[in-house]
C-alpha positions as a printed Julia matrix, in Angstrom:
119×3 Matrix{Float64}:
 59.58  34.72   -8.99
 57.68  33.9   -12.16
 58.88  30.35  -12.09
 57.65  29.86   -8.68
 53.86  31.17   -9.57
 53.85  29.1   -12.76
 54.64  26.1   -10.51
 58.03  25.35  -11.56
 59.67  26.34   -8.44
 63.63  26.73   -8.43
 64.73  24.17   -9.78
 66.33  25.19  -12.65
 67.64  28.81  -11.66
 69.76  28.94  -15.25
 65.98  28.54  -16.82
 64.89  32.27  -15.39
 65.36  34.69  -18.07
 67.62  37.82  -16.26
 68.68  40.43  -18.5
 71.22  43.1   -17.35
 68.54  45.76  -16.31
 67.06  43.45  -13.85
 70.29  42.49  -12.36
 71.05  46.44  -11.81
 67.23  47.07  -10.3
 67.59  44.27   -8.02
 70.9   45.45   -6.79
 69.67  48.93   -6.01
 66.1   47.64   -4.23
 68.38  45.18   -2.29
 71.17  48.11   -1.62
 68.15  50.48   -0.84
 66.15  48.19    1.48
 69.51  47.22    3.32
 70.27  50.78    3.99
 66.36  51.54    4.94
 66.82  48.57    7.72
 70.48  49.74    8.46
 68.86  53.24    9.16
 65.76  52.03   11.01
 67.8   50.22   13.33
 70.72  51.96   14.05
 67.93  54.54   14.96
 66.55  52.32   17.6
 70.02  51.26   18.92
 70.44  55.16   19.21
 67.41  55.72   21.71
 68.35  52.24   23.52
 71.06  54.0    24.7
 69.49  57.01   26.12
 66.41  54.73   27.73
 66.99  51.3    29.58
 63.06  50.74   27.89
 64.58  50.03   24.59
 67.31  47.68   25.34
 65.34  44.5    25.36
 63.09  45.56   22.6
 66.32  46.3    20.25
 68.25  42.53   21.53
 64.49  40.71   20.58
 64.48  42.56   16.98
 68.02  41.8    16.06
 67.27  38.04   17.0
 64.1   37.51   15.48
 65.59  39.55   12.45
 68.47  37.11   12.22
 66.26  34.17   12.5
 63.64  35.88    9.64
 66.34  36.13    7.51
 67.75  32.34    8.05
 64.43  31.06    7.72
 63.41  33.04    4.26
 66.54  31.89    2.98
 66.04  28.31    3.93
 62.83  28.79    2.03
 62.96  30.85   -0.84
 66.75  29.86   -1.94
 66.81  26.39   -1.83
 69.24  25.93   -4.35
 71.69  28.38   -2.98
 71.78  26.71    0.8
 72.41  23.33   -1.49
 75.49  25.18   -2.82
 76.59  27.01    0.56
 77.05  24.59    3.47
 75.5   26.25    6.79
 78.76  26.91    8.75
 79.65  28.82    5.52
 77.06  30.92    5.9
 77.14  31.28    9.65
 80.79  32.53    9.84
 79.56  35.17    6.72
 76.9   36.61    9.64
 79.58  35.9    12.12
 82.07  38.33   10.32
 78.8   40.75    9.65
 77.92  40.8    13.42
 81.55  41.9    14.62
 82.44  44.26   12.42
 78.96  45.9    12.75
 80.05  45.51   16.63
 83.39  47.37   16.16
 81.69  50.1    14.09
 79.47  50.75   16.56
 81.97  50.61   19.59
 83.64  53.24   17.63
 81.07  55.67   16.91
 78.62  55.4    20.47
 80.57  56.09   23.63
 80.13  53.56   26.16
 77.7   54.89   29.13
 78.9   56.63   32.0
 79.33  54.04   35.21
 78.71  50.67   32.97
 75.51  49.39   32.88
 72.83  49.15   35.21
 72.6   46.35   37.99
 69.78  43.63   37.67
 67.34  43.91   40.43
């Protein structure tokens, strides 16, 4: 982040000083924020399933989480989506999204008499 504000940007990644401690803090903020999301919204998928209100609300988060965190990364780690092609990275969320999915599927019941008709 330092090399950004001084102007240099990323372009030499090997130039940033990282020294063990910083590794280990950066893993437990990213561990810690990950599980603060994780919470947060497995939270909200729990009350979409007790009110219809929330379903919508919940599918328009997820997306326009997904798409923040595409975008930042297009952004901010421009020399990582240099080394990772896109489809690499897509299959990665792919594998994220359905085993998320079969977590889920095994912990909430489905509702009682599927889901309600479109009107």
């Amino acid at each position: 982040m330092l090399a950004v504000l001084r102007g240099g940007g990323l372009t030499s990644p090997h130039l940033i000083p990282a020294s063990f401690g910083m590794v280990v803090m950066f893993s437990v903020l990213h561990g810690a924020a990950f599980v603060a999301i994780g919470a947060g919204i497995a939270r909200l998928i729990r009350e979409a399933g007790r009110s219809e209100g929330y379903r919508l609300g919940v599918n328009i988060l997820l997306i326009f989480f997904v798409a923040w965190f595409i975008f930042m990364n297009m952004i901010v780690a421009g020399v990582v989506m240099e080394a990772l092609q896109i489809t690499d990275i897509l299959i990665a969320n792919l594998v994220a999204v359905v085993s998320m999915g079969l977590y889920f599927r095994g912990s909430y019941p489905a509702p009682q008499g599927g889901l309600p008709a479109a009107t």
